[in-house]
N, C-alpha and C positions, 0 to 999 in steps of 0.2 A: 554502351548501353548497360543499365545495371542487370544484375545478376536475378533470377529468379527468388521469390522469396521463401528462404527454411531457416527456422529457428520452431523452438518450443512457444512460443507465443500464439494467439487466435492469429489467424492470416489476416482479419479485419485489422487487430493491433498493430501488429505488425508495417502492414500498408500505411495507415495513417500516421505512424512512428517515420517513415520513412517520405512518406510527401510534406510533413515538414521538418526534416533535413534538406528536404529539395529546397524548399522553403528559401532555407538560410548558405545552401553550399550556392545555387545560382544567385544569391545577392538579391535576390525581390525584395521589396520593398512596401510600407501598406501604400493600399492602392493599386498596386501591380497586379496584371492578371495571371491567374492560374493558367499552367498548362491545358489545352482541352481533355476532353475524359479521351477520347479515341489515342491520343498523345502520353496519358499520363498510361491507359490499359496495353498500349506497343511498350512503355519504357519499363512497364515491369512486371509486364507478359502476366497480366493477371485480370479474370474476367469482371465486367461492369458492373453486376450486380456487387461483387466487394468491395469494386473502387468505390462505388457511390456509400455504400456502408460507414468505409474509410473517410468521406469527404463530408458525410454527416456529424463525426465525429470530429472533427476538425472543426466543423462551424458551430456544434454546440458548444464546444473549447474555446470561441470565441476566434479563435487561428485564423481563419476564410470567414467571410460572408456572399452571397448570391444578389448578382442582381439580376432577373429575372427577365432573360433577352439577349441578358449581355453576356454572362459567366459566374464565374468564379474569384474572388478578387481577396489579396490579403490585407488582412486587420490590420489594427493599430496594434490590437493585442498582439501580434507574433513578433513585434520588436520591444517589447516588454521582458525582462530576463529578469532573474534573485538569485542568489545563492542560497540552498538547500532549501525549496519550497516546499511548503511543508502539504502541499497538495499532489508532491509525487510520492505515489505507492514504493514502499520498498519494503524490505525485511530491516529487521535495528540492528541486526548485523552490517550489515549493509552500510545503513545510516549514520552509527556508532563508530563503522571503520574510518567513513568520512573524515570525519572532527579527530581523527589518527590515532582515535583507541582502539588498544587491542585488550578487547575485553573479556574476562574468565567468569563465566556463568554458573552461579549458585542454586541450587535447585531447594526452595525453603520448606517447601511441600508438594505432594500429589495425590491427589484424592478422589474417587469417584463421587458426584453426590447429588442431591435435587438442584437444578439453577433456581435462585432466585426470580421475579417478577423480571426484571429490568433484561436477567443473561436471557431467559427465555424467551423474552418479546424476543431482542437485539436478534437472535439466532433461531426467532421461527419454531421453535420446538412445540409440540403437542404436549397434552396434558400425559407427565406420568416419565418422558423422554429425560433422560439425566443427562449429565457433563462431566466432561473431565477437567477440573480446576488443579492447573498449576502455577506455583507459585514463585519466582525465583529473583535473584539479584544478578544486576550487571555490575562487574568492579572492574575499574583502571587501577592497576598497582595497588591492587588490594583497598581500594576506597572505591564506597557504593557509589554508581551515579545515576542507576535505575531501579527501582524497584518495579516489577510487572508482576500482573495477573490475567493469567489468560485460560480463558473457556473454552473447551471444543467438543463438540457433541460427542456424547459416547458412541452412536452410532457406525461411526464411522471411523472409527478408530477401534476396531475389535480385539485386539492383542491386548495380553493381559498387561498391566499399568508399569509391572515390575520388571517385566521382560525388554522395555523400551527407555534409553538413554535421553530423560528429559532436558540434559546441558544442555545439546544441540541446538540448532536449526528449528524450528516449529515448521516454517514454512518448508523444508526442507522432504521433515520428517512426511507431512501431508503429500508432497508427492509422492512419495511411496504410496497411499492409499486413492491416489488420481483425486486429489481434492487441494493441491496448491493453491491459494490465493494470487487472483490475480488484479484484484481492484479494492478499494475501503472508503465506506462513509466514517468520518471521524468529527468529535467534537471535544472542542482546547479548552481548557479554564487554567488558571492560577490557583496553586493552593500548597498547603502544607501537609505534609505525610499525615494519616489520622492516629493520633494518641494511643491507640491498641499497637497499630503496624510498628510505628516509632518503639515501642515498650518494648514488646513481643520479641523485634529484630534487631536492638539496640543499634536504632535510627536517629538517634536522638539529635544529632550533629546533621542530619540529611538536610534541614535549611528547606527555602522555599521551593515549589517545583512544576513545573508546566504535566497535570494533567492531560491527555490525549486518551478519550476512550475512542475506541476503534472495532466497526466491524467489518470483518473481512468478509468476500465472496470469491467462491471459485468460477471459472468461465461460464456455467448454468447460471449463473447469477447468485446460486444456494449461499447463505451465507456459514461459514466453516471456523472461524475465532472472533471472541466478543473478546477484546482485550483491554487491562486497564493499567496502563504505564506510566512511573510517576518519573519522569524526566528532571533527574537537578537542575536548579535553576543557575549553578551556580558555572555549570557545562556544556549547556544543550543554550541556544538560541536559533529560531525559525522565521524564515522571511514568508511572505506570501503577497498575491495580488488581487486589489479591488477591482473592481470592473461592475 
């Protein structure tokens, strides 16, 4: 019988992260029926109201659909797989370790200041609410393979700008203030670093690059980094699925 669920993740996450594992450790199949709820709330001793939470999530994901009478039943979609989809949340530490860089973070600037029209939609801000825009390079052996820009309200980050170690972790660092990201709407285009960035940072060699702006949200839903990362083209390649 598995084990009760603890990790730092929402317990709905969590749940749903773990019924499809079930998924794929017992060899289901699409078509196949799900466990019942009473069957799946004994196996991991967790009340109904979350499993269903958890099972909602699953069939928005496409993972299960319902047939109404019947159960529970899995998709087409959960025997579908990619390598590095570009629809799982992670930190680019994370992501960057992936593809087996070990990568040393340049911090190009930090600065307190007004967001723009676009950072303050993206991040919800009221009129008057400022940001802390940082700026930095990811290099492999000393060659750039990211340049990023990321926004996070000053709010929330009250420590003076100079007292805090911006190489790091971003997502890291936001646990410390209980506002970790744990989800992101993101939108990809193709493009070339812009003429100022390229000058400015003598990028001139950075070549084409996969765009991702990105914003993150912490488990309230709040959203907490507008980020805007320019992914070498010549390093980074992303899978994903139609449906």
């Amino acid at each position: 019988m598995d084990e009760p669920l603890r990790d730092t993740r929402t317990l709905v996450i969590q749940l749903r992260d773990r019924i499809a594992n079930l998924i794929k450790d017992d060899g289901l199949k699409p078509g196949d029926k799900l466990p019942t709820e009473a069957q799946l709330t004994q196996r991991f001793k967790i009340s109904r109201p979350a499993l269903r939470e958890a099972l909602k999530l699953l069939e928005q994901d496409d993972v299960i659909f319902v047939e109404h009478g019947r159960g529970r039943f899995v998709s087409a979609m959960s025997a579908v797989t990619v390598e590095r989809p570009i629809t799982v949340f992670e930190s680019v530490t994370d992501m960057t370790q992936h593809y087996g860089y070990k990568t040393n973070n340049k911090v190009l600037s930090i600065a307190e200041e007004e967001p723009d029209a676009t950072t303050a939609s993206c991040l919800k801000l009221s009129p008057g609410e400022r940001v802390i825009r940082i700026e930095r390079l990811r290099l492999q052996d000393d060659e750039p393979i990211m340049y990023c820009i990321d926004y996070v309200p000053r709010q929330i980050i009250p420590a003076r700008l100079f007292d805090i170690d911006w190489s790091g972790s971003l997502l890291a660092l936001l646990e410390r203030y209980k506002h970790r990201p744990r989800m992101s709407a993101a939108k990809v285009s193709a493009v070339m670093l812009p003429d100022d960035v390229a000058e400015r940072n003598d990028l001139r060699g950075f070549g084409p690059a996969l765009l991702i702006r990105e914003t993150c949200f912490n488990t309230a839903g709040v959203p907490v980094i507008y980020a805007v990362d320019y992914h070498r083209g010549s390093h980074f390649s992303f899978s994903l699925v139609r449906k």
